[in-house]
N, C-alpha and C positions, 0 to 999 in steps of 0.2 A: 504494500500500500504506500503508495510516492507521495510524501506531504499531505497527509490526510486533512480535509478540513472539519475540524470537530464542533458541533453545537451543545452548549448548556445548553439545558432547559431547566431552569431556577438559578440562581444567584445571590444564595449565601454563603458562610463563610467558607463551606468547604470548598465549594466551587472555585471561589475565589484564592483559596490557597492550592488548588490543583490546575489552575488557568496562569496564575501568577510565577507557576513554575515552571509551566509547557511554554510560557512567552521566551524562555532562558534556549529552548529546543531549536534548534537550526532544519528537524527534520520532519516539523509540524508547519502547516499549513494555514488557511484562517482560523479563527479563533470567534464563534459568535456567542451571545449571552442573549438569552433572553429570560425577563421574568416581569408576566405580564400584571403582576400588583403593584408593583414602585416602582414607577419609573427614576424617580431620583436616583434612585440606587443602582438602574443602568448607566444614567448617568456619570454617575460618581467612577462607577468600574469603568468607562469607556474614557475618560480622561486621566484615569491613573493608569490603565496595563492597555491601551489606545487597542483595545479590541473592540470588533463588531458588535451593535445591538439590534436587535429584530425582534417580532413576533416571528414564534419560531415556525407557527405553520407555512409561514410566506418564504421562507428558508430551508427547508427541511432539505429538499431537493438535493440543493448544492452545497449538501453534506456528507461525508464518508462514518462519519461518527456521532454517536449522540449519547452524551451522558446524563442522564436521568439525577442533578441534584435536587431534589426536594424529598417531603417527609415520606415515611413509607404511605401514612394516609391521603396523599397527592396523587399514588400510582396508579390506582384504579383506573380514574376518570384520563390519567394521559395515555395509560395503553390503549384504551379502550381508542381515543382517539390517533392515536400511532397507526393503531391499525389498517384504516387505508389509505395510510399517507406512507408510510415507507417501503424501501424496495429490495437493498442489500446493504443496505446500513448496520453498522457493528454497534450493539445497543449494551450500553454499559452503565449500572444503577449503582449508587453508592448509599441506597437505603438500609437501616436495617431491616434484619426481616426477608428483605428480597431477594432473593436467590436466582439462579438461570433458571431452575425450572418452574419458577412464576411467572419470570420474563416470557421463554419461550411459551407456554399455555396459552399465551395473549399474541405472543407472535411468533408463528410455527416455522419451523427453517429458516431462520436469520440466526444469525452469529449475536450470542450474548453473553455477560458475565457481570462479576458481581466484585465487587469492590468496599472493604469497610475497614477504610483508614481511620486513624485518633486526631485529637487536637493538636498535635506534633506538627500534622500537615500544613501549619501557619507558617512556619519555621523551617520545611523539608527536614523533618526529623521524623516523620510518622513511620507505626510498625503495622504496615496495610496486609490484611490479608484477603486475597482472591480467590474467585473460581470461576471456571469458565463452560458453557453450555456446551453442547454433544456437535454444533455447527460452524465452530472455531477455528481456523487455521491457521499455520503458521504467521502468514503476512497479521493477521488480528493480534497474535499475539506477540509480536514484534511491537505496535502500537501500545499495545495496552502496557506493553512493561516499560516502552516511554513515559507513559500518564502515571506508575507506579513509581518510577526512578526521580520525576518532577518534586516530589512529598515525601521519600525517604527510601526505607526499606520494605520487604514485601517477604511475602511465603504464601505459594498455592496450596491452599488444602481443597478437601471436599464441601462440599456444601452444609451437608448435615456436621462437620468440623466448625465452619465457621459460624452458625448458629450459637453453639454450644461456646465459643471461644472467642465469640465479640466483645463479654463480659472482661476478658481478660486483658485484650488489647484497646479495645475502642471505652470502654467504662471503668477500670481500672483508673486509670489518669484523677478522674474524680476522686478517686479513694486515697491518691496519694495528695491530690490537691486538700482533700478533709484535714489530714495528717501534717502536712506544712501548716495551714492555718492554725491549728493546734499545737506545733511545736511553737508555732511562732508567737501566739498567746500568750503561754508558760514563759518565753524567754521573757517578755515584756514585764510580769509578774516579779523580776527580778531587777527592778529599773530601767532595763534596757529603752529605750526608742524605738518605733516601729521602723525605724531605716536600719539600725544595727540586728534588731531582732531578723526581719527579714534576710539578712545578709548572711545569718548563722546560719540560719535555717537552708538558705537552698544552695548556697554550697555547701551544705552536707550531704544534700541530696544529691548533687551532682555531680560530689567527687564518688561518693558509695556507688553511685548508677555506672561513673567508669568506670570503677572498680570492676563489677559486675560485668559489663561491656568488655573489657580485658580476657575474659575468658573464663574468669575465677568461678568457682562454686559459691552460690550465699549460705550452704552451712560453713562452709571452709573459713568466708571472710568473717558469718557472727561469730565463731568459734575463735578466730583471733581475737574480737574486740572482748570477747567474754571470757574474762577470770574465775574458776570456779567458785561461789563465796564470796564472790567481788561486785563490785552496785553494779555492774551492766547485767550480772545473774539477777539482782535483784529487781530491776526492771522486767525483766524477760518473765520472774517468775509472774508478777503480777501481770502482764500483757496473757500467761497462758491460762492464770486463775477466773480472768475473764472470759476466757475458750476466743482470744484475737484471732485465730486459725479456722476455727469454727465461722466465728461470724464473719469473715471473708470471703468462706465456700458458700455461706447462705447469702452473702450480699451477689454473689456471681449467680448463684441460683435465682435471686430475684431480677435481676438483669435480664437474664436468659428467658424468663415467664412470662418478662411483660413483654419483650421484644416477638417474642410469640405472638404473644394475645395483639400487638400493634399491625403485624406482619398480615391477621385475618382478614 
């Protein structure tokens, strides 16, 4: 596929941190947004990353690509209308919930897949993971690991994988983001400012995550920082007297149920 030209269709922030990275790609073609409830905010994205705006019906045509950013509750009504508007277009959703074989059900034999990057993708830091429907080809997937390399890193799994392990990648972030806010609380609590507090706080996070990054094991690295008998045991024991292990499988579990229940 030679400089494909890809359309949004929605224009929020994911969009915009997955368009804002394809603009960097020498092997991408136009670049259209459209999202027909604020215009301002075509607007805005058409003067900052000087790509195309349309109503996307009037465009669809003289597109190779269409990436579905809106909510999974938005999918319904645009497949519904996708349907006899496209032809061999490579349809790519970044919904939760929506899989290729929702996609395809709506649009039989066209090339689809499924995309559910983190908030990282602001940054090109996201850990996106993929899958891709049964009508996919090499050239699709050439492309599609363009639009995944724009936002960070990637891993194809199965579909019924990624369901199960959105909570981990794409929902997670939240959990760590609860956890900063809390450490950074507690610092304050001890005189600190909210500029020094915050400054402890996420570079801890973000020497620990290279850490981590480097290759290392996270029982290896707690097992360094933890002395037997020593106050990081004594934290630790109280985070396990709370069952923190527990309530992290149940926070992924609730994750998991509602993005279900959204996905129906």
């Amino acid at each position: 596929m030679n400089k494909p030209n890809i359309l949004f269709i929605g224009a929020g922030r994911m969009a915009e941190a997955i368009f804002s990275g394809l603009k960097q790609s020498t092997t991408i073609g136009t670049i259209t947004v459209s999202n027909q409830s604020d215009q301002s905010r075509l607007s805005h994205l058409k003067k900052t990353y000087n790509v195309e705006t349309a109503l996307w019906q009037e465009v669809i045509a003289d597109h190779d690509v269409i990436i579905l950013a809106m909510p999974p509750s938005a999918h319904p009504a645009v497949l519904s209308e996708l349907t006899g508007r496209v032809r061999n277009q490579f349809i790519i959703t970044v919904a939760a919930g929506i899989g290729p074989s929702v996609l395809e059900e709506s649009l039989p034999g066209l090339p689809t897949a499924w995309i559910m990057p983190n908030t990282a993708a602001d940054i090109g830091e996201s850990m996106s993971l993929f899958a891709c429907g049964r009508h996919v080809k090499p050239e699709h997937r050439d492309v599609l690991q363009t639009i995944l390399d724009s936002i960070g890193e990637s891993a194809e799994l199965t579909e019924a994988q990624i369901h199960d392990l959105t909570a981990v990648t794409g929902s997670a972030p939240a959990f760590v983001y609860q956890m900063a806010e809390t450490l950074e609380q507690t610092a304050k609590t001890y005189g600190l400012s909210s500029e020094v507090a915050r400054k402890l706080v996420v570079q801890m996070i973000f020497g620990s995550a290279s850490m981590l990054k480097d290759g290392r094991e996270a029982s290896e690295l707690r097992d360094q920082v933890t002395t037997p008998g020593g106050a990081t045991a004594a934290g630790l024991e109280v985070l396990e007297k709370g069952n923190y292990r527990e309530l992290l499988y149940e926070a992924v579990l609730a994750v998991n149920k509602k993005a279900a229940e959204q996905a129906k």
